[in-house]
C-alpha positions in Angstrom: 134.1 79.1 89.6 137.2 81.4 88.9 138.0 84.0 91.5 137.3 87.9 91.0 139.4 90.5 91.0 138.1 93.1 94.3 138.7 96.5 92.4 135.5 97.3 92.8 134.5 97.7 96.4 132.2 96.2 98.2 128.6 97.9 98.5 126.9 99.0 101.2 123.5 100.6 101.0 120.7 102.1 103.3 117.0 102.7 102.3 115.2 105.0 104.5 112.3 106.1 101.9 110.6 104.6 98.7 113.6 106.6 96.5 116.4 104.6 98.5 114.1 101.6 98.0 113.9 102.1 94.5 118.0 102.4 94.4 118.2 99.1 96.7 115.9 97.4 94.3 118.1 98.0 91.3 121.2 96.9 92.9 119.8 93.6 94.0 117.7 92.5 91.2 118.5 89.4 89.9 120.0 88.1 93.6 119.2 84.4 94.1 119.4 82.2 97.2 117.2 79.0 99.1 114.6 79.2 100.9 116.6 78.1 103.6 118.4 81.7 103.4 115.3 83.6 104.7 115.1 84.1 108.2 112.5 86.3 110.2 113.1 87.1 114.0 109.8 88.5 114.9 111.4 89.2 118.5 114.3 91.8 117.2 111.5 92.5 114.3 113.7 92.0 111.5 113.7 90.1 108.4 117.3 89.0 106.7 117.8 87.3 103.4 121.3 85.9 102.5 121.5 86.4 98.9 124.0 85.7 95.8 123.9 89.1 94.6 124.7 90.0 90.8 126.6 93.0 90.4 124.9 95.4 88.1 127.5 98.0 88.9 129.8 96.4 87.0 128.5 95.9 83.6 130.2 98.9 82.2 133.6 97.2 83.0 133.1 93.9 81.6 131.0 95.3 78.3 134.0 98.0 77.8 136.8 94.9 78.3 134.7 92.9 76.3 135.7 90.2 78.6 132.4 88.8 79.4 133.0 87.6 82.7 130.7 89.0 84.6 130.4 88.8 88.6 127.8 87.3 91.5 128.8 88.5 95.4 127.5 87.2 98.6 125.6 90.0 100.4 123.2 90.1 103.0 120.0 92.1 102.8 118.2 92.9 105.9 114.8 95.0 107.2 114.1 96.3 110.1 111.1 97.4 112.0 109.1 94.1 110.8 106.0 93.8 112.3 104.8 90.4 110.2 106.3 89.1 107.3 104.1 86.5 104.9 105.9 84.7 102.2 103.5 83.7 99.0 103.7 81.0 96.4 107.3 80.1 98.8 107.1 76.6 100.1 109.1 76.8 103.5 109.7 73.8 103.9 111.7 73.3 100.4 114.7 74.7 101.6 116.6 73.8 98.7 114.6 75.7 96.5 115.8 78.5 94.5 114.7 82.1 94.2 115.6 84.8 92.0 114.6 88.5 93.4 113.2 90.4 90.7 112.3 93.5 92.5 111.9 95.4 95.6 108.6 97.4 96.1 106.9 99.7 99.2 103.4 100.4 99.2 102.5 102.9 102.1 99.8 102.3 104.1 99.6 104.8 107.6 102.9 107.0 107.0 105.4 106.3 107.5 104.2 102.1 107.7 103.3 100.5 105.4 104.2 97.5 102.7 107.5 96.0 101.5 107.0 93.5 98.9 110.2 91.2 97.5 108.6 89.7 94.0 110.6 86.6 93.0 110.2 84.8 90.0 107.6 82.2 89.3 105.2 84.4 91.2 106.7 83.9 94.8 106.5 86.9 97.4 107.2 88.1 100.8 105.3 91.0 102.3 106.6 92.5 105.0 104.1 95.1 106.9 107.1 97.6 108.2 106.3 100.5 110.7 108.9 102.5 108.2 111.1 101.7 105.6 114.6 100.7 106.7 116.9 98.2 105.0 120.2 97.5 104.6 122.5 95.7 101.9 126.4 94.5 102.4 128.4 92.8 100.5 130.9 90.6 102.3 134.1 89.8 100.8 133.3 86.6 98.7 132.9 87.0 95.1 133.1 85.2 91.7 133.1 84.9 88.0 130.1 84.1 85.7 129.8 84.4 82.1 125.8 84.2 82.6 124.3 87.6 82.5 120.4 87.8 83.7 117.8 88.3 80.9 114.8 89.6 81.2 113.9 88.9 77.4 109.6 89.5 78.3 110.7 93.0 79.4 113.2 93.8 76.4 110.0 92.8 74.0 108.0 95.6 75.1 
């Protein structure tokens, strides 16, 4: 893996709504990590996911330089106000195994509650029943090169 350059900085987002949500989504689709990144601590009600993150942001750059090498950044994604989390189709016990975030969704139930769903591929999901929405999303400082750009060829079909 070849080193990035850091012009871009790091991002930090905040969902408080289904918009925000919807902005969070887009920013993190495509993030993979293990099984063994997912960690729920029903005492402090929160839910945190260590992801490799791919940065959609800076597309633009790499398609204008032509350069084709595109970037993946650590980042940690965490929820808060967790009141059960259920994972789906996600074997916790393979802790090796990888997952690849394909979206973000919030279903209300009992404003301002209700349900945050992470959809994965390969039909894997976590459901977390939240008495609000409120997430987070950092990057931390390490960062690298791909030339692998996420496809979503069913999607471009239609």
């Amino acid at each position: 893996m070849e080193s990035v350059n850091h012009t871009m900085p790091r991002l930090k987002l905040l969902a408080m709504d289904t918009k925000d949500l919807e902005v969070f989504s887009s920013c993190c689709q495509d993030a993979i990590l293990k099984v063994s990144d997912i960690r729920y601590q029903p005492v402090e009600r929160r839910f945190i996911l260590a992801v490799n993150r791919f940065a959609w942001e800076k597309i633009g750059d790499v398609e204008r330089k032509n350069d084709k090498t595109y970037e993946r950044r650590k980042s940690v994604i965490h929820f808060e106000r967790v009141n059960h989390a259920r994972l789906l189709g996600i074997n916790q016990s393979e802790a090796d195994m990888v997952l690849s975030l394909l979206a973000i969704t919030f279903e209300p139930v009992k404003a301002p509650g209700g349900t945050i769903e992470l959809i994965f591929a390969g039909d894997g999901a976590i459901r977390l029943d939240v008495e609000c929405v409120e997430a987070q999303m950092a990057d931390l400082d390490a960062s690298w090169g791909t030339s692998s750009r996420p496809s979503h060829e069913e999607d471009e079909a239609s």
